[in-house]
C-alpha positions as CSV (number, residue, x, y, z in Angstrom):
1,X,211.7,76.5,65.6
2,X,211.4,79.6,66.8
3,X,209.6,81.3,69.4
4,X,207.1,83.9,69.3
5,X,208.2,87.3,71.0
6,X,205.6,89.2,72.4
7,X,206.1,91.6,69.5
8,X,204.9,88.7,67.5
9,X,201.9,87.6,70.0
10,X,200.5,90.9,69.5
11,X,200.4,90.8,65.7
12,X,199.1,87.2,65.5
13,X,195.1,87.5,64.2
14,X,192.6,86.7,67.3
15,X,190.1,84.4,66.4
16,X,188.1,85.0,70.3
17,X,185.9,88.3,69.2
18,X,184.3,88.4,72.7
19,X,185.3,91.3,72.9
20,X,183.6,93.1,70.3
21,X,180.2,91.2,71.2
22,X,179.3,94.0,73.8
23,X,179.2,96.3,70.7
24,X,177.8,94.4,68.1
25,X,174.1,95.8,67.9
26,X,174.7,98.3,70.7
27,X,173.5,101.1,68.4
28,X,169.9,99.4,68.1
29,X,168.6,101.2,70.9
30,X,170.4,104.5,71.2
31,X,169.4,104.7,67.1
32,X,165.7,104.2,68.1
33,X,165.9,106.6,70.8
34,X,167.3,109.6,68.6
35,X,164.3,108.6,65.9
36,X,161.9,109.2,68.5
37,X,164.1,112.6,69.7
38,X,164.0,114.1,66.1
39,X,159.8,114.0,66.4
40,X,160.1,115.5,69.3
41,X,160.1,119.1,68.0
42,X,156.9,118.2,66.4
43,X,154.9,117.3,69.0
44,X,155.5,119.9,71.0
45,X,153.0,122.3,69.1
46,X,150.4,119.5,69.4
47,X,150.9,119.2,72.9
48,X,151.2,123.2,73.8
49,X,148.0,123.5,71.4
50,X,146.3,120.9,73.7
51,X,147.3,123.0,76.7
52,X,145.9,126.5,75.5
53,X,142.7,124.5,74.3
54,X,141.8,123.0,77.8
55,X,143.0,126.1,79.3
56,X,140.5,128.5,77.0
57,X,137.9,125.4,77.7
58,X,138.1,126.2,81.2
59,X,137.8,129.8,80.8
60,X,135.6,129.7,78.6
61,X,132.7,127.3,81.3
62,X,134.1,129.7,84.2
63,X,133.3,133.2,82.8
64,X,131.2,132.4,80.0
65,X,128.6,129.5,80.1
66,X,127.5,129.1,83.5
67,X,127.1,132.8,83.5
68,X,124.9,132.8,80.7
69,X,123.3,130.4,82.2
70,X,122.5,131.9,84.9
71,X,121.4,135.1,83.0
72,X,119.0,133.0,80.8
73,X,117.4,130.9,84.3
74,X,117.1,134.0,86.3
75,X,116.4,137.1,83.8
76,X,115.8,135.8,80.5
77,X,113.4,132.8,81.0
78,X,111.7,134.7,83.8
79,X,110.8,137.3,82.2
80,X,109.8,135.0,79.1
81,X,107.1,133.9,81.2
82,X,106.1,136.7,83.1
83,X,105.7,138.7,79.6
84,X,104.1,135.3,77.9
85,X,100.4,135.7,77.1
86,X,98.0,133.6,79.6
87,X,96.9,129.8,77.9
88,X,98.6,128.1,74.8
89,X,101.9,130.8,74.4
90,X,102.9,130.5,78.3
91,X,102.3,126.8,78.1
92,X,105.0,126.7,75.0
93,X,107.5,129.0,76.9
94,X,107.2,126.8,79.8
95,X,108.0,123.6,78.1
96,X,111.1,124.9,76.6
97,X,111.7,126.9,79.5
98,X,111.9,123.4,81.6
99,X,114.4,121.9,78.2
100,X,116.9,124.8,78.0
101,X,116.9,124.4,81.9
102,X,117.0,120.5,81.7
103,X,120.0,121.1,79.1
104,X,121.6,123.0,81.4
105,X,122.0,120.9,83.9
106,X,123.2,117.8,81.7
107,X,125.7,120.3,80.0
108,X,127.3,121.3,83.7
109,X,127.2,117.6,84.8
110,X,129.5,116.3,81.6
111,X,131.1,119.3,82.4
112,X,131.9,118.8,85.8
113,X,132.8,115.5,84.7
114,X,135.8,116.5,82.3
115,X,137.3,119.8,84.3
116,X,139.8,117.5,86.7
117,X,141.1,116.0,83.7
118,X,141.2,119.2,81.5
119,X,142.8,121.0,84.8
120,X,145.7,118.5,84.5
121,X,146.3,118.8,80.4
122,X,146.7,122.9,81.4
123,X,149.8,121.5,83.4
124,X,150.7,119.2,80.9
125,X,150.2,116.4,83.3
126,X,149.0,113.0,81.7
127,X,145.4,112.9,81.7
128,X,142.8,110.4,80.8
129,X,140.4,112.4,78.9
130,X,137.5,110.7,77.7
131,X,136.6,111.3,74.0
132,X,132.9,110.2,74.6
133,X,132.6,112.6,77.3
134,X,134.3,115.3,75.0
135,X,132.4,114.5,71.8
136,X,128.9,114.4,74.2
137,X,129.6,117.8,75.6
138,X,129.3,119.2,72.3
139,X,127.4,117.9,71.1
140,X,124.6,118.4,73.5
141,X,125.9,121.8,73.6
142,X,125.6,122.2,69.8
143,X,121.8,120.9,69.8
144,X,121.3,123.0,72.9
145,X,122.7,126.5,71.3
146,X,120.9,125.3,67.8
147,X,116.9,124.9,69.6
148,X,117.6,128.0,71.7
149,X,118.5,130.3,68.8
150,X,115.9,128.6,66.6
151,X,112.7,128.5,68.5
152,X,113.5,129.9,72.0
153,X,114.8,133.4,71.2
154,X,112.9,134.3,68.3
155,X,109.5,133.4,70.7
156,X,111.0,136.0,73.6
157,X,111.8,138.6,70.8
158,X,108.3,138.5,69.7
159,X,107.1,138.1,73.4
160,X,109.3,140.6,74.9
161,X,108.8,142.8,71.8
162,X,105.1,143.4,72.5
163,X,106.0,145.8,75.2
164,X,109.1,148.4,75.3
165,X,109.3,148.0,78.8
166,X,109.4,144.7,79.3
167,X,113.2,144.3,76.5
168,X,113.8,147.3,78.9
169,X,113.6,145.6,82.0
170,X,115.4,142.4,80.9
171,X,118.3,144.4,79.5
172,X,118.4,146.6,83.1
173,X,118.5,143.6,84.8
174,X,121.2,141.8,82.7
175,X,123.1,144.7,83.1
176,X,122.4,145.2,86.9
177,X,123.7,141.8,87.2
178,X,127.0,142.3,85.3
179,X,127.7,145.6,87.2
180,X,130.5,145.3,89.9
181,X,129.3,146.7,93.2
182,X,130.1,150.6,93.7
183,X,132.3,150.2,97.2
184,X,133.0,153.1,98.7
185,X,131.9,156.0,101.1
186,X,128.7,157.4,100.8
């Protein structure tokens, strides 16, 4: 008989495969990794889309709805009703006067309500952004911008339109308030 060389060992088939058991399947998760890599690219236009929207969102409250607000509570509506003939037409402006202001007020609150977490989608931090919240805002928004360009405006333009003076004195005031403050030497 004859013995087996180590030449010979080395050739002789294995039947212990424990070796090859760490890589048996060891793809299955680097595989599903690089699947969710090669979305990647397309998400990011989502996601940067997200950003600018909450950013222009934010913008958009800061310098352009409260503002108007504020331009409609203290020039438009006032002189609405200081314009608004005595008895049945003053009562009318009133009442909507008190809803658009009501509105207002309900529209700031949701608002105040989503601006944290639309601060932290500008970031791209995670954010939990409610969708009711979201969908509520404009939608009281909507109905709010729908009755005042329906039944609220046309009313002042007729109201307002009575008297030259008074369109003249709302838009001196609107533009008074919009005017940056001359600083300087007199």
């Amino acid at each position: 008989m004859m013995q087996a060389t180590d030449a010979t060992a080395i050739r002789t088939p294995s039947t212990d495969a424990a070796p090859l058991e760490g890589f048996v399947g060891s793809h299955v998760g680097i595989l599903k990794q690089l699947r969710a890599l090669d979305e990647l690219p397309a998400l990011m236009e989502p996601a940067a889309r997200a950003r600018r929207i909450a950013a222009d969102s934010l913008a958009l409250f800061r310098e352009g709805i409260l503002e108007h607000h504020l331009d409609e509570e203290r020039e438009l509506f006032v002189a609405a009703l200081a314009s608004a003939q005595p008895g049945a037409e003053k009562a009318r402006v009133q009442v909507m006067v008190e809803r658009l202001t009501r509105e207002h007020r309900i529209i700031e609150g949701v608002w105040k309500f989503l601006e944290k977490d639309l601060k932290r989608v500008t970031k791209g931090q995670d954010a939990e952004l409610d969708v009711h919240e979201v969908h509520a805002l404009v939608t009281a928004y909507t109905s709010h911008a729908a009755f005042e360009e329906s039944e609220f405006l046309p009313l002042c333009q007729v109201i307002l339109g009575r008297n030259g003076n008074h369109m003249a004195a709302l838009g001196l005031s609107l533009h008074m308030r919009h005017t940056p403050p001359i600083v300087g030497h007199i």
